[in-house]
C-alpha positions as CSV (number, residue, x, y, z in Angstrom):
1,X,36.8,-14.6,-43.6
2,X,39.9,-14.0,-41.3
3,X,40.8,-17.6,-41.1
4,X,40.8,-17.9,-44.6
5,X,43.1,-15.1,-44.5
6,X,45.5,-16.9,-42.4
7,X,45.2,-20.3,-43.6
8,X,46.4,-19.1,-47.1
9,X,49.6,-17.2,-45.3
10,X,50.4,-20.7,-43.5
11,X,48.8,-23.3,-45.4
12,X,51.7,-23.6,-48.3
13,X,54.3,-24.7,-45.5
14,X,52.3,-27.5,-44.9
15,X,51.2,-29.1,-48.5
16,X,53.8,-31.3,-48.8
17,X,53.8,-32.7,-45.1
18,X,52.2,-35.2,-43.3
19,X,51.8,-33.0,-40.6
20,X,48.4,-31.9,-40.6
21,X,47.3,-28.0,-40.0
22,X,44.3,-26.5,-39.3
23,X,42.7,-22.8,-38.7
24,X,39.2,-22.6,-36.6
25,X,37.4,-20.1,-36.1
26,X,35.3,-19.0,-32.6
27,X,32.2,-20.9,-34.6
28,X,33.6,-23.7,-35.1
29,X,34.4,-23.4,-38.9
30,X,37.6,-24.5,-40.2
31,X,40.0,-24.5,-42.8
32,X,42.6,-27.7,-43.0
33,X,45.7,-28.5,-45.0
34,X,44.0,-31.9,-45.1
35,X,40.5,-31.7,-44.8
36,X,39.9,-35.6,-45.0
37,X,42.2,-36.3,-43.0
38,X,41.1,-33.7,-40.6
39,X,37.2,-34.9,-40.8
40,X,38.1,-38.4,-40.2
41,X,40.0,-37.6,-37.0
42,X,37.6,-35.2,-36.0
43,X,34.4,-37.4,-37.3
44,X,33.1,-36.2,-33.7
45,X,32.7,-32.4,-33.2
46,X,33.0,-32.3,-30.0
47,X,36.1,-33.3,-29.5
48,X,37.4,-30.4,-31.7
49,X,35.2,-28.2,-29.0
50,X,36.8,-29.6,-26.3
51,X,40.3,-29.0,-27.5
52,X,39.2,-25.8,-28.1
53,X,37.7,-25.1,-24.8
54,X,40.9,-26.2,-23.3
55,X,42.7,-23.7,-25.2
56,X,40.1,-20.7,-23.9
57,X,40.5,-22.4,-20.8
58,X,44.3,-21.6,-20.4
59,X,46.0,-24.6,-21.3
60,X,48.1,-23.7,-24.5
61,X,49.0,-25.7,-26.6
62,X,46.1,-28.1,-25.2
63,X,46.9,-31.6,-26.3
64,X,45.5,-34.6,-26.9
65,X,45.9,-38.6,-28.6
66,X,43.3,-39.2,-31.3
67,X,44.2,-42.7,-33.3
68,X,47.9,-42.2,-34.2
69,X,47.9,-38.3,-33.7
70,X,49.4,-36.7,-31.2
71,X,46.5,-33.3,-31.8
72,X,48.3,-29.8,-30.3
73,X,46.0,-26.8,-30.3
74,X,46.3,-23.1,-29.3
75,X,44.6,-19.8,-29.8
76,X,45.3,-17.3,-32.8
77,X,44.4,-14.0,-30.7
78,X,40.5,-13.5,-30.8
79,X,39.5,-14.7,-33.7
80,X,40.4,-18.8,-33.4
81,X,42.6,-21.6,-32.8
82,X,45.6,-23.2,-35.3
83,X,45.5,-27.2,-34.7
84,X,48.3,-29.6,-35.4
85,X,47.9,-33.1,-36.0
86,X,51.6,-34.9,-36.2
87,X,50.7,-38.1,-37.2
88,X,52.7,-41.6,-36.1
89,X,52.5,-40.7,-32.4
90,X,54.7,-42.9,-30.6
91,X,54.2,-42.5,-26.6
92,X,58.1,-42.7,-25.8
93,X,58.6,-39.3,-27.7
94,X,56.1,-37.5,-26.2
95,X,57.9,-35.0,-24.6
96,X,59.7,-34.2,-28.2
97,X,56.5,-34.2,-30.0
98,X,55.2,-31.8,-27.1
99,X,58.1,-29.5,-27.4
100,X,57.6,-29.4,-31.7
101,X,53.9,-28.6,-31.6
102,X,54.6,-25.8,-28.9
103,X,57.3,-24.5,-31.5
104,X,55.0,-24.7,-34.6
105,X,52.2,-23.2,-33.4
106,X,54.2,-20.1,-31.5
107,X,55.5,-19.5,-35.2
108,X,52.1,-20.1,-37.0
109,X,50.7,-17.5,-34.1
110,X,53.1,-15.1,-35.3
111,X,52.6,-14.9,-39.2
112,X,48.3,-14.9,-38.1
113,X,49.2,-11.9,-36.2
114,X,51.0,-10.2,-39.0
115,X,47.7,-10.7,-41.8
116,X,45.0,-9.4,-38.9
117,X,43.3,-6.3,-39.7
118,X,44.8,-3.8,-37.4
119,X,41.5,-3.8,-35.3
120,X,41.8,-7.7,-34.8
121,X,45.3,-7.4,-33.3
122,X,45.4,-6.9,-30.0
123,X,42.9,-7.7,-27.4
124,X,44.4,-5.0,-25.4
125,X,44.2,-2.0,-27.8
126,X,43.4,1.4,-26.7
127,X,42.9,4.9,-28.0
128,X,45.9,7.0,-26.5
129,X,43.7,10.1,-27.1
130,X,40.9,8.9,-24.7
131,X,44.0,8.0,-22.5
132,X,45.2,11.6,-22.4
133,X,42.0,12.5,-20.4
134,X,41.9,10.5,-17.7
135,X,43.5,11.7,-14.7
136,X,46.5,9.3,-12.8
137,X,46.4,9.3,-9.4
């Protein structure tokens, strides 16, 4: 699986953290750096959905307050979503925790890119020899 893939690129950075990281797929499956800790927060599916709707809604990195996580989510090209959990939320540092997660997920976006299969790595790819036909005008 392609999130598999990524999650063993990424995971390592995150073993010894508290910061929590996982890599979902478009079903729904997911591979965490903490998966108790992941299923507890997450004990309801749907808000997992919903953050992730948010993301394929526009709003990156869609956040959210679950318990004492601040929960920062964005999309890994086509194929899913990298989710943060930074525990010990405290509301005064929101903006901080904001500008962190938007950080860590830009960089976890960029190594994902790098272990797609070429044919996973760009929504916007194109055969230039099909190109070469069509006339401009």
């Amino acid at each position: 699986m392609i999130i598999d893939r990524i999650a063993r690129t990424v995971m390592e950075n995150f073993e010894e953290s508290e910061i929590i990281l996982a890599i979902v797929d478009r079903d729904g499956c997911y591979v965490s750096s903490k998966m108790d800790a992941f299923e507890e927060v997450f004990a309801d599916p749907q808000m997992l959905d919903e953050i992730c709707r948010k993301i394929d809604d526009g709003c990156e990195p869609a956040t959210a307050i679950m318990g004492n996580y601040m929960v920062a989510g964005s999309s890994i090209n086509d194929v899913g979503y990298s989710i943060l959990l930074v525990p010990n939320y405290a509301p005064d540092k929101a903006a901080a925790y904001h500008d962190f997660a938007e950080i860590v997920l830009s960089q976890i976006a960029v190594i994902a890119e790098r272990t797609l299969p070429d044919s996973e790595t760009s929504r916007f790819s194109y055969n230039s020899e099909l190109l070469a036909g069509i006339p401009l005008n």
